[in-house]
C-alpha positions in Angstrom: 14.7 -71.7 -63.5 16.6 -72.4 -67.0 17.6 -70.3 -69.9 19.8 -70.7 -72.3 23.0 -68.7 -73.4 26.1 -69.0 -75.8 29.7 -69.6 -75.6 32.0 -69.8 -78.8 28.8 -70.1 -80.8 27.4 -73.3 -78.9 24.2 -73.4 -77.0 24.6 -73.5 -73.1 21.7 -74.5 -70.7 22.1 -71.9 -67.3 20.1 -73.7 -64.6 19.4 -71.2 -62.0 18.6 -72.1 -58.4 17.7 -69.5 -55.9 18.0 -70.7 -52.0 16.8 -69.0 -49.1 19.4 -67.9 -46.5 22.9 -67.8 -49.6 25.0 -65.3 -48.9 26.8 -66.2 -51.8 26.8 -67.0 -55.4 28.0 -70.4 -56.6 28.9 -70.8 -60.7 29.9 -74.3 -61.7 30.4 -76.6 -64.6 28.0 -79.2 -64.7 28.8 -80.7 -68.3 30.1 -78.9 -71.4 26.1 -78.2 -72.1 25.3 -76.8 -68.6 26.5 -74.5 -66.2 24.5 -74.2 -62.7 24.6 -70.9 -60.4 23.2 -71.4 -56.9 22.1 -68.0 -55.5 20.4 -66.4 -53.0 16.3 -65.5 -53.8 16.6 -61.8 -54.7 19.4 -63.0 -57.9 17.8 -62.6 -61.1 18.6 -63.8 -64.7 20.0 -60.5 -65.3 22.9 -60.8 -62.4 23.3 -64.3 -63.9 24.0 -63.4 -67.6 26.3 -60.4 -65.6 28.1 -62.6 -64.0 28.3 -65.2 -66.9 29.8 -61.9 -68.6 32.7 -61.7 -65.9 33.6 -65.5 -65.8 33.0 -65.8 -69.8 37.2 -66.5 -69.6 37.1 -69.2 -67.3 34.0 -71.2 -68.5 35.4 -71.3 -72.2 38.7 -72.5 -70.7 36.9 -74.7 -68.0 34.5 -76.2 -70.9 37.2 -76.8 -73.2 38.9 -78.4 -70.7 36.5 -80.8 -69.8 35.9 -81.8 -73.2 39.7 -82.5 -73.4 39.4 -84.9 -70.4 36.5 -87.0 -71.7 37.0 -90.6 -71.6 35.3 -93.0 -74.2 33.6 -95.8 -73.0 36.6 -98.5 -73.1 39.2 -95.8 -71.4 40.1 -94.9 -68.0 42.3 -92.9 -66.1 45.1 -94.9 -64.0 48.2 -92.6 -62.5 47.2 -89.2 -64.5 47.3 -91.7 -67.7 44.4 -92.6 -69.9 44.6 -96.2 -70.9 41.7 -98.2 -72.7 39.9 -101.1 -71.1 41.0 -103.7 -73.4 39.9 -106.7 -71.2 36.6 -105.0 -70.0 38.3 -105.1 -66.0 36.1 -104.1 -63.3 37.2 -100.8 -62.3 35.9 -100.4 -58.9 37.7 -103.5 -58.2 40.9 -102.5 -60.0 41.0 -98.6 -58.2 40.2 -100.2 -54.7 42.9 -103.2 -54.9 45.5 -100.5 -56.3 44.4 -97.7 -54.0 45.4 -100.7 -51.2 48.4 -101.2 -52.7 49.4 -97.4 -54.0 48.2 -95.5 -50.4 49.6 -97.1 -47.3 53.3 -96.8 -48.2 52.8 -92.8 -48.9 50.9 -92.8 -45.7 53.5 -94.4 -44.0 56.1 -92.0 -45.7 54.0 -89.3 -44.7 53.1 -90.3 -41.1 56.9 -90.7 -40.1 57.8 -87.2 -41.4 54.9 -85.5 -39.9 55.0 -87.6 -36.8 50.9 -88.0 -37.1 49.4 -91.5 -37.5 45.9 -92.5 -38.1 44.2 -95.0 -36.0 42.7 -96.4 -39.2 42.8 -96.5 -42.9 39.7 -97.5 -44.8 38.7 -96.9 -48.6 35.8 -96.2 -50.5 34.2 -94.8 -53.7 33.4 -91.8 -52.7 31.0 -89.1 -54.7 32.2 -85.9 -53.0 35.3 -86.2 -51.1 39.1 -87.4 -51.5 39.7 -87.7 -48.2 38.5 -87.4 -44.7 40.0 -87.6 -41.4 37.3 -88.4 -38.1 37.5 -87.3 -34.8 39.2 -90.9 -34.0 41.8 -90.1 -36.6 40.7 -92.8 -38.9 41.3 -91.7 -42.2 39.0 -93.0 -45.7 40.5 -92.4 -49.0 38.5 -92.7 -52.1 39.3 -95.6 -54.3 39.0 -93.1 -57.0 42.1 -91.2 -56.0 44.4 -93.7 -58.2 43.2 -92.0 -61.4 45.2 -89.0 -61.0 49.1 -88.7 -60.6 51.2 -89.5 -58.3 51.7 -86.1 -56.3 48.3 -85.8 -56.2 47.6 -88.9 -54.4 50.5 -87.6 -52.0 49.1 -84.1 -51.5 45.7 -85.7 -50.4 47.5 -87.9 -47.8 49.2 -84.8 -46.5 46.0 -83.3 -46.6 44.2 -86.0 -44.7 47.1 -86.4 -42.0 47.5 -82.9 -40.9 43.8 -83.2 -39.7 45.0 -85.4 -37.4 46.3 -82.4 -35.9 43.5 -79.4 -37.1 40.6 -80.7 -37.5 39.4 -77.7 -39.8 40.7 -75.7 -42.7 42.2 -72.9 -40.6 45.4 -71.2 -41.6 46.9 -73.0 -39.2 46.1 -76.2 -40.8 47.0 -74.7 -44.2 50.6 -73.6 -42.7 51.1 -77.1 -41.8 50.3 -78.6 -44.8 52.6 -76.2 -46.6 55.5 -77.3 -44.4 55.1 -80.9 -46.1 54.0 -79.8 -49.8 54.8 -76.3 -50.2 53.2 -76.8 -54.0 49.4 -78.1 -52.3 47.5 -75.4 -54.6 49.4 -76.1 -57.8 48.3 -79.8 -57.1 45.2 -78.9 -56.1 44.1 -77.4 -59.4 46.2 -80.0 -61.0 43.4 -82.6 -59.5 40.8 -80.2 -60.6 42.1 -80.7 -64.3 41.1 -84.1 -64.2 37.6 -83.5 -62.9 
C-alpha cells in the first residue's frame, strides 16, 4: 500500500507494508523520495501519517542528510573521503585489495589487547552486514568497510572480536565492547552518516 505525503514542500512516496505476526513498527529511509514503514496488519494509514507526524524531525534531517552524502557517478568514498574516479578503477577490486591491506593489522592490534583471535579472516561485499563472527570464530568483513573512516573500521573489528567471546548482543557483549571503544555508539551513528 502507497500514498504519498510532504516534507519541506517535496512530494514523499510512504510505502506501507503490513506483516502478519510484527510486534513492532519499523520507519526507514529508503531514498530521499521514499520512506517504508513495516507494521503489523491492524496499522492503518492513519497511525502511519501519526507517526510520520512524530518522526517529521528526524526524516527531514535523515533526508537531508542523505542527499548530502550522494556520490556522482565518477566519485567514491575511500577512508571517510570522497574522491572522484579519475581513471575509471574497479572498485570492488580497489575496496577488497585495500580492505586486505587496511584490516588485518587493526585485527591484530585488536586481538593482542583483547586476547581473542579468529581462526579465520575472509572478506566480502556484503549487502547487509559489516561484520560477522561464526561459531568457529572465523570472522568476514565487508570489503565495503574501507569507505568510511578509520575508527569506524576499528569499532567494527572490536565489534566482530568480542563475538568471539558473546556470541549475541547481550549487555554483556556490549560491556565488553565498551572496555575497548568506550565511544562504539558515537561511531556507530558516525557509520550511519555515510549510509
Amino acid at each position: 500500500m502507497e500514498f504519498k505525503i510532504k516534507v519541506n514542500n517535496k512530494p514523499i512516496t510512504v510505502k506501507l507494508e503490513k506483516r502478519v505476526g510484527m510486534k513492532h513498527c519499523y520507519l526507514r529511509i529508503l531514498s530521499s523520495e521514499v520512506l517504508q514503514i513495516r507494521a503489523n496488519r491492524y496499522f492503518s494509514i492513519d497511525d502511519a501519517k501519526n507517526l510520520i507526524e512524530k518522526k517529521l524531525n528526524w526524516i527531514e534531517k535523515n533526508i537531508e542528510r542523505l542527499s548530502l552524502n550522494r556520490l556522482d557517478e565518477d566519485e567514491f568514498y575511500y577512508l571517510g573521503v570522497k574522491h572522484k574516479n579519475l581513471d575509471s578503477r574497479d572498485l570492488n577490486i580497489f575496496y577488497k585489495n585495500e580492505a586486505k591491506r587496511l584490516i588485518p593489522p587493526i585485527v591484530e592490534k585488536y586481538s593482542n589487547e583483547m586476547n581473542l583471535f579468529p581462526t579465520l579472516i575472509k572478506y566480502r561485499k556484503n549487502k547487509r552486514t559489516w561484520g560477522s563472527c561464526n561459531y568457529k570464530n572465523e570472522i568476514n568483513f565487508n570489503i565495503l568497510l574501507v569507505k568510511f573512516p578509520l575508527e569506524v573500521i576499528e569499532y567494527v573489528v572490536i565489534h566482530e572480536l568480542a563475538h568471539i567471546k558473546h556470541k549475541n548482543h547481550s549487555k554483556n557483549f556490549w560491556d565488553f565492547v565498551k572496555i575497548y571503544c568506550e565511544d562504539y555508539k558515537r561511531r556507530e551513528e558516525l557509520l550511519k552518516s555515510f549510509l
